[in-house]
C-alpha positions in Angstrom: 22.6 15.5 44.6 24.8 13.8 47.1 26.6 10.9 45.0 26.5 6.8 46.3 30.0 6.0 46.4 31.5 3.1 45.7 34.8 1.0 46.1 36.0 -1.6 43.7 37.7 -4.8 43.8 39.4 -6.4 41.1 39.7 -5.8 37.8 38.9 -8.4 35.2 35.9 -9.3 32.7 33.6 -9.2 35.8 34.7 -5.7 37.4 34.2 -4.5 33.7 31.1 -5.1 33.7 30.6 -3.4 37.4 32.1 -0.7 36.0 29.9 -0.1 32.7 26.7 -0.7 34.9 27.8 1.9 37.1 29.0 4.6 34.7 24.9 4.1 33.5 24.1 5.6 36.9 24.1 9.4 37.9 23.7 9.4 41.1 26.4 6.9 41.4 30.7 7.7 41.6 33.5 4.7 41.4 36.1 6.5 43.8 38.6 3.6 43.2 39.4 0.3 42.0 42.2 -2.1 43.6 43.8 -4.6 42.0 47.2 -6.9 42.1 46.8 -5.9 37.9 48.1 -2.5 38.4 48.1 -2.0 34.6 44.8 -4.0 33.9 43.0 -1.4 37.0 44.8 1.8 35.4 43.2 1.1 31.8 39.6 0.7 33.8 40.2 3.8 35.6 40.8 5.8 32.2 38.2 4.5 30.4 35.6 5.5 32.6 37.0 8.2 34.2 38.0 7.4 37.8 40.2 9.6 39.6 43.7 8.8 41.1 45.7 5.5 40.6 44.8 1.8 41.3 45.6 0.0 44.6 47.4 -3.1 45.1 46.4 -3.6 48.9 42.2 -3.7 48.8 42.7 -2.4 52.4 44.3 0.8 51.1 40.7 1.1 49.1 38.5 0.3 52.6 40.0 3.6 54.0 38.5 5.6 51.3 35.4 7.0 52.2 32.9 4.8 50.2 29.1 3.3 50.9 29.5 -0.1 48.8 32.1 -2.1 47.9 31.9 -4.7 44.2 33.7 -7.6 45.3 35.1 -9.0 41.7 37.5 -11.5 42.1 38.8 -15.3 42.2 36.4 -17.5 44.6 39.0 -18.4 47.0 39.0 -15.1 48.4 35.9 -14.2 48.7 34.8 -15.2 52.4 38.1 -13.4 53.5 37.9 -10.3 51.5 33.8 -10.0 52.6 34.4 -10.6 55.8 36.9 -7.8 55.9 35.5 -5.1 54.0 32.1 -5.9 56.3 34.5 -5.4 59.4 35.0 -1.8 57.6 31.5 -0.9 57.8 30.5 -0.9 54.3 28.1 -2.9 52.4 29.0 -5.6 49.8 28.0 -6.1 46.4 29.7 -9.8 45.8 29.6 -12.2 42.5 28.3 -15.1 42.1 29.8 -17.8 43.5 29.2 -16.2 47.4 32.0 -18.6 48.2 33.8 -22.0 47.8 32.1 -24.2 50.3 28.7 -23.4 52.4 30.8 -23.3 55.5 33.0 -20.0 53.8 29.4 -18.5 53.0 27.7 -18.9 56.3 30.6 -17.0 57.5 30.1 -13.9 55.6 26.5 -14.2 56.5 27.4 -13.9 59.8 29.8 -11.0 58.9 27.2 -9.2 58.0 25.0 -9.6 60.4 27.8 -8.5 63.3 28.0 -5.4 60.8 24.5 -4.6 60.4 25.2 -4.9 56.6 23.8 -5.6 53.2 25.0 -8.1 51.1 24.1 -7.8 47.3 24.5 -11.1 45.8 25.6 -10.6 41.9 23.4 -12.7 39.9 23.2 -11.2 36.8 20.9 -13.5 35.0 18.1 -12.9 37.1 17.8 -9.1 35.9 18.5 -10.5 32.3 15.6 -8.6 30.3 14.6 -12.1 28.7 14.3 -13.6 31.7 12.8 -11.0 33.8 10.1 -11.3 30.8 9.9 -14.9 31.7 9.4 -14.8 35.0 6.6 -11.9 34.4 4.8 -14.8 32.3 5.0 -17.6 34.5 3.6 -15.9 37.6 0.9 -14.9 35.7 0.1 -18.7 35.5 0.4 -18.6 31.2 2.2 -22.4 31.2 0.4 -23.8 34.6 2.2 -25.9 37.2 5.8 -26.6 36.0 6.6 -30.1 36.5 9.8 -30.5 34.0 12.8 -28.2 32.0 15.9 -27.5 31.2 18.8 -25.0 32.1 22.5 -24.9 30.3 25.5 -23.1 30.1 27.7 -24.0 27.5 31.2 -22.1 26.4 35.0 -23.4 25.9 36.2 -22.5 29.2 37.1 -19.5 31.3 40.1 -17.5 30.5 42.2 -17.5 33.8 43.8 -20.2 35.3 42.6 -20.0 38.3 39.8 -21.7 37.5 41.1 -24.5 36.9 42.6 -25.0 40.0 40.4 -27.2 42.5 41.6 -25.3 45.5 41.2 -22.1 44.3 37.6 -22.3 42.8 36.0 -24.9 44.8 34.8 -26.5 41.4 34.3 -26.0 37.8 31.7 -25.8 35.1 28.6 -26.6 37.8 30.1 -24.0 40.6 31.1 -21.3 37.5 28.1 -22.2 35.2 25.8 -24.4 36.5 25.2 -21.9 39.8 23.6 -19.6 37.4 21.1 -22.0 36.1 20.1 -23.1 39.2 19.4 -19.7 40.6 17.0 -18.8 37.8 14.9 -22.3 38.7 14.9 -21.3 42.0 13.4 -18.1 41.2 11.3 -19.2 38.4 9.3 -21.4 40.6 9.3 -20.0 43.4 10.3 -23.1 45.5 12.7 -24.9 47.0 14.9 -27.8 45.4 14.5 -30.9 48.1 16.7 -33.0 46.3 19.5 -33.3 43.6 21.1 -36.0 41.2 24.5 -34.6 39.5 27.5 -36.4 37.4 30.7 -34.6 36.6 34.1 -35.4 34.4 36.7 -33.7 33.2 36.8 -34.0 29.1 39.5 -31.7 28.4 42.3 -31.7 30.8 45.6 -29.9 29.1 44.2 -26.4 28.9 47.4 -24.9 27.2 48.5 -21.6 29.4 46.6 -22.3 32.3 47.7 -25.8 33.3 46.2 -29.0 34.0 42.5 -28.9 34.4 41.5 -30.3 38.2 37.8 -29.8 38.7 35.0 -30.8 35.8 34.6 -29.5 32.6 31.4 -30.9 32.3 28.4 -31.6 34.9 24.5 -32.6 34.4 22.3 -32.8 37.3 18.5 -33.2 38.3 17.1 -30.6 40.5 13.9 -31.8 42.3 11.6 -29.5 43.3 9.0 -29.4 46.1 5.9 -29.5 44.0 7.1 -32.7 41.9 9.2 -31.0 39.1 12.3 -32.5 38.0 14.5 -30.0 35.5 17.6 -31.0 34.4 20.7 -28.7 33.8 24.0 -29.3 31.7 26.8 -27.3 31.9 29.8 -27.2 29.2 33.4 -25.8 29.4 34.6 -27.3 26.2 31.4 -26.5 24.0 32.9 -24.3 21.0 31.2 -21.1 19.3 30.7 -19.2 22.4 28.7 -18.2 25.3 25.1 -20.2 25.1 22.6 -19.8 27.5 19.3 -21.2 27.3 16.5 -22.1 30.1 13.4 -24.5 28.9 9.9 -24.7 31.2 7.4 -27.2 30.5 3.7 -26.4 32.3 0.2 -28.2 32.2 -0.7 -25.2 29.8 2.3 -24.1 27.7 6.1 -23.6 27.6 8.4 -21.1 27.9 12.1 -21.0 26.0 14.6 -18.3 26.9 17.8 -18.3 24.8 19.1 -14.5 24.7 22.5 -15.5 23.1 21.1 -17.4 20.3 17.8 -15.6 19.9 19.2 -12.3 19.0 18.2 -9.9 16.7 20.9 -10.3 14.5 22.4 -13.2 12.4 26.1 -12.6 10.3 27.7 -15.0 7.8 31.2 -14.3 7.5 34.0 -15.9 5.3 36.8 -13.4 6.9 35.0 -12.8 10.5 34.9 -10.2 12.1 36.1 -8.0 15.7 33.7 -9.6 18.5 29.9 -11.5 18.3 29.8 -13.0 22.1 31.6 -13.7 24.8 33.6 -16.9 24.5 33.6 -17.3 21.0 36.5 -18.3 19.3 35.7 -17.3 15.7 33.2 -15.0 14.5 33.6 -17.1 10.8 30.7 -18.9 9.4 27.2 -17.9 10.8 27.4 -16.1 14.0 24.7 -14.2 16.9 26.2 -11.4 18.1 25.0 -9.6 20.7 23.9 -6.1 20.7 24.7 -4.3 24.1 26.1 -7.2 25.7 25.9 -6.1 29.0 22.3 -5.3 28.8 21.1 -8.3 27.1 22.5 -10.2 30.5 21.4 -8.2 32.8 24.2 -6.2 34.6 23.5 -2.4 34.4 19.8 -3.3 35.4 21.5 -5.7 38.2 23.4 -2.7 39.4 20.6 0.1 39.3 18.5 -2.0 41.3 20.5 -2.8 44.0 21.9 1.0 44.5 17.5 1.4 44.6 17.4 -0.8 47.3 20.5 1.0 49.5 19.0 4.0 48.5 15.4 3.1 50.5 17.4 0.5 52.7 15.1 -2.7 51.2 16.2 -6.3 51.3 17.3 -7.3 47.5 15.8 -10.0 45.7 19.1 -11.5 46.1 20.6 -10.8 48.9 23.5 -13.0 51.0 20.9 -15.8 51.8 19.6 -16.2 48.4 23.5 -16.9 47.8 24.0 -19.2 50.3 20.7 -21.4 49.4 22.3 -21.8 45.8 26.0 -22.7 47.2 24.0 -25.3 49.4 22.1 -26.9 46.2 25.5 -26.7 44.3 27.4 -28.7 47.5 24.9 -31.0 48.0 25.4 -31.7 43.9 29.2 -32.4 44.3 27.9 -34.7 47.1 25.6 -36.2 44.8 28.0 -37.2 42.0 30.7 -38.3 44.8 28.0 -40.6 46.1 26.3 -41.8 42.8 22.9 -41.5 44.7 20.6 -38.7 45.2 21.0 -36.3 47.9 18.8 -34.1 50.3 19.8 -30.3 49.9 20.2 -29.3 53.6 19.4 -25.9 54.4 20.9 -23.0 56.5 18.4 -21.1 59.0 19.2 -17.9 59.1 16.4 -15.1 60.9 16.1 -11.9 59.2 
């Protein structure tokens, strides 16, 4: 069985994650990883098994002879890293966000259409298990028409600094978090958003190691959907006790609530703690939710499988570079929202297939 091959970039909490999903798939090898984290890539590489030594030039990766690459690092260079690897002839699997600004993703768009190339846009909760289930329910029509809801995000705040950094993340907790959320909706209803209402701050702006804090820490917005429904979404950076993720749907005939790390199987009370519960969480003292197969529960090795499906028999994913850009556009015409005070028309790119 002739092996995909595949080529990655970076090598933090994200390209761990790459790198579990695809270690869950046999027709699939890693044949490298480059990183500017020598050490950080080397430990990858021995844990699941990946031959030869890290790269500190990505280019030096791009001559290896590889199908896909996993594009798993900082925002700011995404549209230049894409673009590039693209230029090399491979197809791109790239995370969430697909860029900084709509103009950065429009020009990996085009990047891969010069190329003839797929893009493979990483949004892991919408192969989340949970909320494929949901999805499964509300297209068989169980809560009727939508017409309100809910999305959050909640944690205490990434652990790099570059986040933090307006010029290197093109935002904070609505571009990091809030991006998620608003990709589910999207796909839950199966519609566009017309128009948006957002507000931002910044609550906590000494964060310790990694500096000053530049872009919010905190964001709530309306999305408005073409058939009426308004659902709100709230996104945290300083809410303590971990990773919380939760999406509410209200219909003329029932309701839906998906909370896969609060709703898990298991509940601990600990006076001492313990090693790990969730990602985020800052104690594991008191009464806890940790998550079994953490990976799973949110959707990456299922993310992954299907995607290397779709190379395989050379189909369009369900979220492919346009789906990307469509979010980044709802996201920018957020920021312009809570610039303005007003509500704001989402403008949309037209792309042909």
């Amino acid at each position: 069985m002739k092996k995909i091959k595949i080529g990655i970039i970076g090598s933090g909490f994200i390209a761990e994650h790459h790198c579990y999903a695809f270690s869950q798939l046999a027709d699939v090898e890693i044949v490298g990883i480059s990183s500017i984290l020598p050490d950080e890539a080397q430990e990858l590489m021995e844990k699941y098994h990946i031959p030869g030594k890290p790269f500190t030039n990505y280019k030096d990766l791009l001559k290896l002879d590889c199908d896909l690459v996993s594009i798993c690092i900082p925002n700011f260079l995404h549209r230049e890293v894409a673009v590039e690897v693209l230029a090399q002839n491979k197809h791109i699997l790239i995370e969430k966000p697909l860029a900084r600004t709509v103009k950065e993703g429009e020009a990996i768009i085009s990047a891969a259409q010069k190329a003839g190339k797929q893009i493979f846009y990483c949004e892991n909760n919408i192969y989340a298990p949970s909320f494929v289930k949901a999805k499964e329910i509300i297209d068989d029509g169980a809560i009727g028409q939508i017409y309100m809801g809910r999305g959050r995000e909640h944690h205490s705040g990434p652990h790099s600094k570059w986040f933090y950094k307006k010029e290197k993340a093109g935002g904070g907790a609505l571009i990091d978090l809030g991006i998620h959320d608003i990709a589910c909706l999207v796909w839950f209803l199966g519609m566009d958003v017309t128009e948006v209402f957002c507000q931002t701050k910044i609550i906590k702006k000494d964060r310790g190691e990694f500096g000053e804090c530049e872009v919010e820490d905190n964001a709530i917005g309306i999305l408005y959907f073409e058939n009426g429904a308004q659902i709100t979404i709230e996104e945290s950076w300083t809410a303590p006790s971990g990773f919380d993720v939760r999406l509410e749907l209200y219909g003329t005939e029932g309701q839906i609530i998906a909370n896969p790390s609060k709703m898990t199987p298991v509940s601990v009370y600990s006076d001492g703690g313990y090693n790990y519960s969730v990602e985020k969480a800052g104690s594991t003292k008191g009464w806890t939710f940790p998550v079994p197969e953490e990976s799973w529960v949110f959707g990456y090795p299922q993310e992954m499988k299907y995607f290397i499906e779709c190379f395989k028999q050379g189909t369009k994913p369900l979220t492919d570079g346009k789906f990307g850009l469509k979010i980044l556009q709802i996201v920018e015409a957020m920021y312009k929202s809570a610039k303005s005070k007003k509500i704001e028309k989402v403008k949309y790119s037209n792309y042909d297939d």
